[in-house]
N, C-alpha and C positions, 0 to 999 in steps of 0.2 A: 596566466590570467586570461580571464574568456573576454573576446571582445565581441563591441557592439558588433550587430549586424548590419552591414551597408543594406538601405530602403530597396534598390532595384535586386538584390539576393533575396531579401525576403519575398518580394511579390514573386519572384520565379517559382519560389519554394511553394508560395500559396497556390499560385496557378496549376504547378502540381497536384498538390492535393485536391484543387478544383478537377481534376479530370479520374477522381478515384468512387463520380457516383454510385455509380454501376455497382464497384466492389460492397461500399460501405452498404447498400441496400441489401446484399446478398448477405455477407455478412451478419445484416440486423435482422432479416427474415432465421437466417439460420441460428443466431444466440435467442427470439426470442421462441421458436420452435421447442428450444433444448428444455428451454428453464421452466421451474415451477414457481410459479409468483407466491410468494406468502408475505404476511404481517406479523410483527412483534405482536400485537393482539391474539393470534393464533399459534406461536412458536409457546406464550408465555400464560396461554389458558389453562384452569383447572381442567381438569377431564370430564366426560360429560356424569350427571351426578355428585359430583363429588363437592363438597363443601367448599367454596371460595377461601373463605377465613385459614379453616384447619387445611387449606392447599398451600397456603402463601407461609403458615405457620410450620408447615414442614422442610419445606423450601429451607428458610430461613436457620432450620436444627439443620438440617444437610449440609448448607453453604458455611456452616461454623466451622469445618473441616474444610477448608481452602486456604491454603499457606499464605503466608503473605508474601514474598516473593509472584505466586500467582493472583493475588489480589494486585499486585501493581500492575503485573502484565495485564491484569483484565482493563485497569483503569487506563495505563496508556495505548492498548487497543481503541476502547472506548473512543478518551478524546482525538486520537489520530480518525476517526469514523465523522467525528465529530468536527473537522477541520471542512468538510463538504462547501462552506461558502468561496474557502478560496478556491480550490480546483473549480469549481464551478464557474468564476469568475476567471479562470487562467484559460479554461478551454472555451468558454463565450467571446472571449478575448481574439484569441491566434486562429478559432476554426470559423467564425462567424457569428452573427446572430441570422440572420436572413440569407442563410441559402442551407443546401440538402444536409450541411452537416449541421444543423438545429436538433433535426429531430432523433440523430443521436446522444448530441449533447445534453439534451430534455430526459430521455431515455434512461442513460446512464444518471441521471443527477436523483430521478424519482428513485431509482433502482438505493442508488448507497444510499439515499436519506433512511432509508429503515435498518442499515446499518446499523449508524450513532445510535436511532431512537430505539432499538429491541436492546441494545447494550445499554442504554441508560436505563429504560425501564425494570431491566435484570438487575441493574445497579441497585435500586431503589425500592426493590420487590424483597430483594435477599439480604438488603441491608450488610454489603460485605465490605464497606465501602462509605467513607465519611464523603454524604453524599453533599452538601452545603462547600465544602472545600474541592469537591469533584468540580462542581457548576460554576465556584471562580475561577479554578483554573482554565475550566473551557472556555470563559469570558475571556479572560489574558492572555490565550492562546491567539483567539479571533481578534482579538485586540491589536496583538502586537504585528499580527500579519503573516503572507507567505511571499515573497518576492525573488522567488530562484534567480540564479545567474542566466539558466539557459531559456527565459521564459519570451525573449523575444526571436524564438528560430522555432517556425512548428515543427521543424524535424524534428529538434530535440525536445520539444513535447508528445512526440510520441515513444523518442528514447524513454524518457523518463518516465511515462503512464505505464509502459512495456513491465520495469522493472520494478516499478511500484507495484504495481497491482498483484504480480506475484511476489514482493515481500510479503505482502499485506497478507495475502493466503497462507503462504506459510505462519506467520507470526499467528494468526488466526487460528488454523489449523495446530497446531500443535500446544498452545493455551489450553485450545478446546478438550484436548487427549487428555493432556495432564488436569487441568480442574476438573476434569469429567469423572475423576476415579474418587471426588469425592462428594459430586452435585453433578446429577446426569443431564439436570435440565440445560446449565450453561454449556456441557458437551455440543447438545443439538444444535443450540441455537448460535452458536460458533460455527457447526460445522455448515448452518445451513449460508453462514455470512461468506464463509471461506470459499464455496461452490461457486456463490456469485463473482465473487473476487476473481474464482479460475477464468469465468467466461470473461470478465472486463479484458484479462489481460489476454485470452487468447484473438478479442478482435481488436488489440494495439498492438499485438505484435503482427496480426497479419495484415495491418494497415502500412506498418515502417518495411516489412516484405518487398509489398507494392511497390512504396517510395523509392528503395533501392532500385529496384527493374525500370523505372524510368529515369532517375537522376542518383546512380551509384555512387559518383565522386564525391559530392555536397554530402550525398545521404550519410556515407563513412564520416565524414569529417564532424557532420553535429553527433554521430554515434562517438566517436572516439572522444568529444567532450564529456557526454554523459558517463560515457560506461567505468571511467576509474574509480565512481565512486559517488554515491548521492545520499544526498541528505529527505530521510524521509519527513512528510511533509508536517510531523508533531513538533519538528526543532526549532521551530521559536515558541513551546510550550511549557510553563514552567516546571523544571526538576528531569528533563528530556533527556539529558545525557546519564544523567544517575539512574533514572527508568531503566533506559535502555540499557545499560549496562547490568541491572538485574535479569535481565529479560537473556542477555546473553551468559550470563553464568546458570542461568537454569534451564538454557539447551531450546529454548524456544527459537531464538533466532541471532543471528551473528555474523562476522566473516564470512564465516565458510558459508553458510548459506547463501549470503552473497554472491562470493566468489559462484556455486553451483549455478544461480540463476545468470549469474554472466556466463558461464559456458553452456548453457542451454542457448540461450539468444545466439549465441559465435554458430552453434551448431544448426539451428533452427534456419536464421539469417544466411547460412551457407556464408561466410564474409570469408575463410580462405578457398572460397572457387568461386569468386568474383574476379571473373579478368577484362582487359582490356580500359583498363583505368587508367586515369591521367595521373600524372606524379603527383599531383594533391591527394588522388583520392591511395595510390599505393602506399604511402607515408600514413595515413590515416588506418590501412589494411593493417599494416606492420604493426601499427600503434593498440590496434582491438587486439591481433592477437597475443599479444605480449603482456595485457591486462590478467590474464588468470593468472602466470605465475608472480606478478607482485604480489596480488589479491593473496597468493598463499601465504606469498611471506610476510605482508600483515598481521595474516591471521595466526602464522608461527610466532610471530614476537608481540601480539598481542597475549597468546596463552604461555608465554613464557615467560611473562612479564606478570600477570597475574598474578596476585595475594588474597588469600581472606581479607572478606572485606565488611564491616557492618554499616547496613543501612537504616533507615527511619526516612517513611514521609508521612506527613499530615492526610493526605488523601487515606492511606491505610491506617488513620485513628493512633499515629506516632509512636507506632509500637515496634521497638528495635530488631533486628533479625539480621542475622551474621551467613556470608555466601562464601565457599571456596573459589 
């Protein structure tokens, strides 16, 4: 069970991250160097000349070949894009409103709003997608809220953004593969969301880097809460777990991908050539690296356990389809 945070921990923690200007500017100089800025308006335009109508009308015969298994995933990408007010309010929260981490957290928020909005507009465009039942459940999702266990420790808000942002890619990225062999348009415009995704996560990870090299002992300890296992931020959305479980029988994302992005971070984080730790922070060492092999074993008696299964949800216009 995670406990509160003692008040004089967290300000040590923030004070921390108060002394990581310098990086985060470097850092923002260099993500926004890399990136190509675009718009749903632009990813989801007819070509030049070409007929609006008979554009969207083509669209729409191409997108009739999208499984449903992959219309869910597209829908629970969607609303998970579309969760944008909490995070927004989780990292307004713990990073500040009024000092240098503003103008990342502004940054990052402009950047994933075209997220949701290029996925909803594809929604709505291709009609693949009971769009009326889409936009309640987005309402119920926001409704019902996001309030993590680890959300009063910023360390472990940058665990959790670390590993988020590369599920999100992945889940992303590999939707986009597979719906793309039958509507090239939602290939792109996935693949251009996944890119984004890469960069968020590559400067939360090299922010929790930092954290380590100034305060390693703490930093392990909020990592080793996070890292067993996280709830992405759609699960108080409704039909989240039955989503998600399509999503992983049809190879988009699961365990094991899990488990890979945890041992990418162990390797990244360098956490077994961390020395000179105090025995809070060793017990915490021992604790990350001993996460990938339960993560296997999850993910061994989770595919062992597995049955065909039929599903149906109302967002996919409640039409049945059966998954090994």
């Amino acid at each position: 069970m995670t406990t509160t945070q003692p008040a004089a921990e967290t300000l040590a923690k923030v004070e921390v991250l108060a002394d990581l200007e310098e990086v985060v500017h470097t850092l923002m100089e260099s993500h926004e160097a890399k990136r190509v800025l675009w718009f749903p308006s632009e990813l989801l335009a007819p070509p030049p000349d070409t007929d609006p109508d008979r554009y969207v009308s083509e669209l729409r015969k191409r997108a009739e070949g999208i499984s449903l298994p992959m219309r869910v995933a597209l829908a629970l990408n969607l609303l998970t894009e579309e969760g944008l007010p909490h995070f927004h309010r989780l990292l307004a929260a713990y990073l500040g409103s009024d000092s240098f981490w503003t103008r990342w957290t502004n940054l990052w928020t402009a950047e994933e709003d075209r997220h949701g909005a290029v996925l909803h507009d594809y929604a709505r465009d291709s009609r693949i997608l009971d769009n009326p039942v889409l936009e309640r459940m987005q309402f119920e999702y926001l409704k019902a809220g996001f309030e993590p266990a680890w959300d009063k420790d910023p360390y472990r808000v940058f665990v959790y953004t670390t590993l988020q942002e590369r599920a999100t890619q992945v889940s992303h990225a590999n939707t986009g593969k597979l719906a793309s062999a039958y509507e090239p348009t939602i290939g792109e415009v996935l693949a251009n969301v996944a890119k984004e995704e890469a960069r968020h996560y590559t400067f939360y990870r090299a922010i929790f880097k930092e954290v380590l090299k100034r305060d390693p002992n703490r930093a392990l300890v909020s990592a080793a809460e996070v890292m067993p296992s996280i709830d992405m931020p759609g699960v108080s959305m409704p039909h989240f777990r039955e989503m998600a479980d399509v999503i992983r029988r049809a190879g988009i994302y699961g365990p094991r991908d899990y488990l890979r992005i945890v041992e990418e971070q162990i390797r990244y984080w360098a956490i077994d050539k961390l020395e000179g730790l105090d025995e809070m922070g060793k017990v915490a060492q021992e604790k990350i690296l001993g996460i990938p092999k339960r993560l296997e074993r999850v993910a061994d008696a989770m595919e062992s356990r597995s049955r065909a299964k039929s599903f149906s949800f109302a967002v996919a216009f409640g039409k049945e389809f059966s998954m090994a």
